[in-house]
N, C-alpha and C positions, 0 to 999 in steps of 0.2 A: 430844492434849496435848503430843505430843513434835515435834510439825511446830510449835506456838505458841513453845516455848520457845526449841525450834532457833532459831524465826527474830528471836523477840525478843533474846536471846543473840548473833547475828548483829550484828543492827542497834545494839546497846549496844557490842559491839566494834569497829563502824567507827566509830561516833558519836566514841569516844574516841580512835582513831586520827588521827581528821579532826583532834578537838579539839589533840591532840599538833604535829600537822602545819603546824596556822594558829599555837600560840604559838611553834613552838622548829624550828620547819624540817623540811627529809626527814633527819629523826635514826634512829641506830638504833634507840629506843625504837619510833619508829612504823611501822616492818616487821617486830617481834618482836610490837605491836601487832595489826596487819591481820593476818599470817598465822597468833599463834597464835587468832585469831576464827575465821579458816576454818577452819584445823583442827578445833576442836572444834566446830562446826557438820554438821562433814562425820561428825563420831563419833557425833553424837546419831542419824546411819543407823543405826547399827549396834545399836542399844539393842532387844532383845528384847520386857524385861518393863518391869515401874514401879520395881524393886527394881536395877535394874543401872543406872539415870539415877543415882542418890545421886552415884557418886564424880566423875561427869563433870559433875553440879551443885555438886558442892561446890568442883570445879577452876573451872568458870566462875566461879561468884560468888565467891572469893578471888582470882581475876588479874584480875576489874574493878573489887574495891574497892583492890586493889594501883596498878590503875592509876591511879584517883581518885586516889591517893594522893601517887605520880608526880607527876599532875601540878600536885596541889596541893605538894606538895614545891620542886619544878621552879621555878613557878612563884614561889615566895617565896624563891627562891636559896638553900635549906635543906641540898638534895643530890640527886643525883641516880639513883633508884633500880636505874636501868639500868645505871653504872657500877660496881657493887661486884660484890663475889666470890661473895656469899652468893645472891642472887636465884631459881635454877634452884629452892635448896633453899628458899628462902620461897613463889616460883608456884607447882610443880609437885609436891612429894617430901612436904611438911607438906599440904596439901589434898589429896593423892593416898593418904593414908593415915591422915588424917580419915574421908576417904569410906569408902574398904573397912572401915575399923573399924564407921561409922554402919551400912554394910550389913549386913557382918556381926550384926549387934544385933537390927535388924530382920529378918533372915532366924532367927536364932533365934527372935525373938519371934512368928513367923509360926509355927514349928513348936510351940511349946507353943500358941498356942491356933486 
């Protein structure tokens, strides 16, 4: 299940890289794009159990609807999500501590029953 996700994860991060790429050019957005995809591809090695995927699912699918987001943003000259201040703590620090919280829950809920 973790080799499917990894690679469907993969292939939705380049897809949207690409997408980035053909409207708005080689931008910064679409090498924060591609590389943070690898990266978290290359993390879903490291996943032991079913209960340690949570926070690294919860990173992926918040920075690909971040990116949907982007690029519909982007694309109707709204704003550019790449360029503000705030980002790191919207991709990474608020879905990175969704996850450990969901985990956490679930690793309790495992030991009560």
């Amino acid at each position: 299940m973790v080799i499917r996700l990894r690679n469907v994860t993969l292939i939705l991060g380049i897809l949207m890289a690409l997408i980035s790429l053909m409207l708005f050019g080689a931008n910064f957005a679409f090498f924060i794009i591609l590389t943070y995809s690898i990266l978290i591809s290359v993390g879903y090695r490291f996943i032991k159990t079913n209960v340690d995927i949570i926070p690294l699912l919860t990173i992926t699918i918040s920075f690909l609807l971040y990116n949907i987001i982007y690029i519909i943003l982007k694309k109707a000259d709204v704003i550019d999500l790449y360029s503000v201040d705030w980002r790191l703590e919207v991709q990474l620090m608020l879905p990175s501590l969704l996850g450990f919280l969901i985990k956490g829950f679930v690793r309790q809920y495992q030991k009560n029953y």
